[in-house]
C-alpha positions in Angstrom: 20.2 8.1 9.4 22.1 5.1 9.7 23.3 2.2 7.3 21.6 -0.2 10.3 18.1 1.6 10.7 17.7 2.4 7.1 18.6 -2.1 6.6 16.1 -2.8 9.2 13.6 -0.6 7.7 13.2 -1.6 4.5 13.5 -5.2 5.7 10.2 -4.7 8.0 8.6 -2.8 4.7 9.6 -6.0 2.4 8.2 -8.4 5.2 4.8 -6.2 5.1 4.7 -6.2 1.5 5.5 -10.0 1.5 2.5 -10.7 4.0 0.2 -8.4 2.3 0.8 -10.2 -1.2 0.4 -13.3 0.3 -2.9 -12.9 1.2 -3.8 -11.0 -1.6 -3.2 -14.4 -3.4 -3.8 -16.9 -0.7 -7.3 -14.9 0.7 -10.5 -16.9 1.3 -13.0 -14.2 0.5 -13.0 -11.3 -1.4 -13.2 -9.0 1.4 -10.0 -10.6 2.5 -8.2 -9.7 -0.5 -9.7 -6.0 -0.8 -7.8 -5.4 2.3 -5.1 -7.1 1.5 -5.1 -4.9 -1.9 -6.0 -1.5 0.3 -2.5 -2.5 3.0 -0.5 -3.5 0.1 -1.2 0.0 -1.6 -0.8 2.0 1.6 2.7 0.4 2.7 3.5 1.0 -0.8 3.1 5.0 -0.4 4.8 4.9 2.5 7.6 3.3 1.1 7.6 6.3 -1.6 7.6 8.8 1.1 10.0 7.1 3.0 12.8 7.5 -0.4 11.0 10.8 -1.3 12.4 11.6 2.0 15.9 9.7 1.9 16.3 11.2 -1.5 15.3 14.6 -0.8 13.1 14.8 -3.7 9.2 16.4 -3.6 7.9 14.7 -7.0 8.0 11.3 -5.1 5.6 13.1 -2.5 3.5 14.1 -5.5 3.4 10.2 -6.8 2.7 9.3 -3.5 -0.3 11.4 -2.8 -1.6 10.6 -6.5 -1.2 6.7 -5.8 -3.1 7.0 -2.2 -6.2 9.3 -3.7 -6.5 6.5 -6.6 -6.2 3.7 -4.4 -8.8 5.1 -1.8 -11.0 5.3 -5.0 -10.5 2.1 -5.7 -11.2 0.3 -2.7 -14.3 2.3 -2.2 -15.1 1.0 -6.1 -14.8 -2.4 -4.7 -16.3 -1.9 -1.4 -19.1 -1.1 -3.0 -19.2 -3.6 -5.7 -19.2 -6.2 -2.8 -21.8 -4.6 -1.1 -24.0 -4.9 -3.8 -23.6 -2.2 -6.5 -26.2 0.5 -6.6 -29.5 -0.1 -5.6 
């Protein structure tokens, strides 16, 4: 790949992270930051597949699939505590 894609790329994924944080912080409700927290994990294992990828190495695909099955836990954890817990 190119110098110039691989610039632009991680550029776009540091704006996303940026934007994501900033709502995580900045968010209203609590819903709003739950999905801030849910984007800011999944552009987070993409970014780990992306240099998994650039570096040729599997382990980081292993990390990554380990950091998306515990953050899918953890949004539903707080999906449901927002809901209303157990009934």
């Amino acid at each position: 790949m190119s110098n110039t894609f691989l610039i632009i790329l991680f550029v776009l994924i540091g704006g996303g992270l940026f934007l994501s944080f900033l709502r995580l912080i900045l968010g209203r409700k609590a819903t709003d930051r739950a999905v801030a927290l849910d984007t800011t994990t999944l552009i987070t294992t993409g970014f780990l597949v992306l240099v998994a990828f650039l570096q040729g190495r599997s382990m980081l695909l292993d990390v990554a699939l380990v950091y998306s099955v515990l953050s899918f836990l953890g949004v539903l954890a707080i999906a449901r505590y927002l809901d209303g817990g157990l009934r």
